[in-house]
C-alpha positions, 0 to 999 in steps of 0.5 A: 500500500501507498498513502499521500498525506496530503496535510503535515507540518514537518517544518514545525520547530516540534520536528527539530530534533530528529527531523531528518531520521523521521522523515526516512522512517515515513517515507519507508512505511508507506507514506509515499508522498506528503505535504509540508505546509507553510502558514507563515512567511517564514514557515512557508521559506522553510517548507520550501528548503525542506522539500528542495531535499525529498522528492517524495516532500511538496510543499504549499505556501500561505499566510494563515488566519492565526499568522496575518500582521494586525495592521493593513499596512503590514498585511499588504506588505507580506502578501506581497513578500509571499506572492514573491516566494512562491512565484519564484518558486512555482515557475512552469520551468521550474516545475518541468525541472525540479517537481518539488515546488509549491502545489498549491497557496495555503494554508489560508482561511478564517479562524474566529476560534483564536482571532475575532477581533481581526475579522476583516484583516482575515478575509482581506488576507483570505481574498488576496491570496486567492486572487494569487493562487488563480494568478499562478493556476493554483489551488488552495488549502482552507483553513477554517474554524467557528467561520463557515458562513463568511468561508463559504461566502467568500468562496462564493464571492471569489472564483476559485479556478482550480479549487482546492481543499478544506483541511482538516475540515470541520465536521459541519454537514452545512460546511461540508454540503456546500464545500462540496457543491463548489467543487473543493475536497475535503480532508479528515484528520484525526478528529475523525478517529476522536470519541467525542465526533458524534457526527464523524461517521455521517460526515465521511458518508456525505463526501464521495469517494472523488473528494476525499483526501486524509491527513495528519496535521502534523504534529498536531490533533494525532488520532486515536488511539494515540492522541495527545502525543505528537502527530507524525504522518504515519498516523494517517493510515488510522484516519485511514482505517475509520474511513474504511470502516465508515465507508465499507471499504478496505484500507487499500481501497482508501489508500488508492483512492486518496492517493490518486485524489491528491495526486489529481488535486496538486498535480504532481 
């Protein structure tokens, strides 16, 4: 079997101390490829260097909602600084020569869990990157938390042309119902694994098979039985498995079927 996790942070300070040991470890039990995402200016620099490493490592780029400046003024200026980042590294000539560039701009969004004093600087942040990534014919990767109707209504406002992905997305059926009628995947995480996700198992049964990506975010929200020690992507094939479960399928069949999902999502 092969597995894509299409959602980790293997560029977060968590991994420092054995980084490079972890990432042979993944890639040899099965994790045939995985996302390094960015959520900073310099978190995003960093994702891209640790890809430039591993060939089976992509990494995307974004400013998160919990990371944007809380200034207009400075806001601008970093949008401008990581449209530069990635259009330097995104070149089509790039890409035909060296694989590992960004696939995608995120991760981007909303989060009025953290941050609601902030509100419209996010979607300020939120809109301009979009405008980006159809700039560079790029897809997204939402972030999303306690902000489904503003999401969704930028979305519906803001063309995206080559959609993209709610991460980790939350277990809302009106999220996700509409999300899906935009034409975006939906990514589980742990939380699907969680004994308090009452409604995890009607949540998987609303997204097609077409639609379904998994991933770990890691080092963050390890599923269970694991949870509360750091998150790796090896952990994905637990998501793995509840969806198998959910679904009536094997794990192989998730495993196939969300592999080529990313692959066809990121262009790889």
């Amino acid at each position: 079997m092969k597995f894509f996790d299409s959602h980790a942070h293997l560029n977060d300070e968590k991994f420092d101390e054995d980084r490079e040991e972890l990432i042979e470890k993944i890639h040899d039990d099965e994790i045939e490829k995985f996302i390094t995402a960015g959520y900073s200016i310099e978190s995003s620099k960093k994702a891209i260097e640790l890809c430039k490493k591993y060939k089976f490592m992509y990494p995307i780029c974004g400013i998160s909602p919990n990371d944007i400046p809380q200034t207009e003024d400075e806001l601008w200026k970093d949008l401008a600084e990581i449209e530069q980042i990635i259009t330097t590294n995104v070149t089509r000539d790039k890409k035909e020569t060296s694989p590992n560039v960004p696939v995608a701009v995120g991760e981007i969004g909303l989060d009025y869990y953290w941050n609601k004093e902030n509100k419209e600087l996010q979607k300020l942040a939120f809109i301009e990157q979009i405008k980006i990534a159809n700039k560079l014919e790029l897809p997204i990767v939402i972030h999303t938390r306690e902000a489904v109707m503003d999401t969704i209504e930028i979305l519906k406002q803001n063309e995206v042309i080559k959609k993209g992905i709610f991460h980790c997305c939350p277990l809302n059926r009106e999220l996700v119902k509409e999300a899906l009628k935009l034409g975006f995947y939906i990514s589980f995480a742990g939380p699907v694994t969680f004994k308090n996700s009452k409604n995890a198992d009607e949540i998987i049964n609303l997204v097609p098979n077409d639609r379904m990506l998994i991933e770990t975010d890691s080092p963050y929200l390890s599923p269970e039985p694991l949870r509360g020690r750091r998150n790796d992507p090896r952990n994905v094939k637990l998501t793995a498995k509840k969806i198998a479960d959910v679904k009536g399928l094997s794990l192989e069949e998730v495993a196939d079927i969300t592999y080529e999902n990313a692959m066809r999502i990121f262009e790889i």
